[in-house]
C-alpha positions, 0 to 999 in steps of 0.5 A, a space after each residue: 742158035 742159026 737158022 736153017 740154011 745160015 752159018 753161025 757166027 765167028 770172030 775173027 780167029 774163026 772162034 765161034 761166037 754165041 749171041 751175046 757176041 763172045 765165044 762159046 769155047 776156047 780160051 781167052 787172054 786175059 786182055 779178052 777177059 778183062 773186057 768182058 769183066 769189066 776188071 782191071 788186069 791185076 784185079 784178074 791177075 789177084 783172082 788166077 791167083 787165089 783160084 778164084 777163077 780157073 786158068 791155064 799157064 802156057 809158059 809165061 801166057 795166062 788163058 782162062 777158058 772162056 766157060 770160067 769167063 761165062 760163070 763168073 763174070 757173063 751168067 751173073 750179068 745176064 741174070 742180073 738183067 733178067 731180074 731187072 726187066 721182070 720187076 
């Protein structure tokens, strides 16, 4: 959320980016996934391939949309740390 008169947030593809500073939309590489997992490519690679995560294949490149990326791996982190601050 921006306040009145301010632009939002983007990255450097002009992606628009939410506060966390990941984007909101789009698809992300796997490069970009597995930075905001915290996993390994292959640990990735093994989760597209049991469907364990939503993708998409154009040609030979993997994109995962960034809204798989925020329920898998960014929600449960967010929540987790919500959890922590309460107790």
């Amino acid at each position: 959320m921006t306040r009145k008169g301010s632009r939002p947030t983007r990255d450097d593809s002009g992606r628009l980016l939410a506060p966390d500073g990941y984007p909101v939309g789009g698809m992300a590489t796997v490069r970009e996934a597995k930075a905001a997992s915290g996993l390994s490519d292959s640990k990735l690679y093994a989760m597209i391939e049991a469907d364990e995560i939503e993708s998409r294949r154009y040609g030979r490149s993997v994109r995962i949309p960034w809204t798989a990326v925020r329920a898998a791996f960014l929600e449960p982190r967010t929540k987790q740390l919500e959890f922590e601050f309460r107790d």
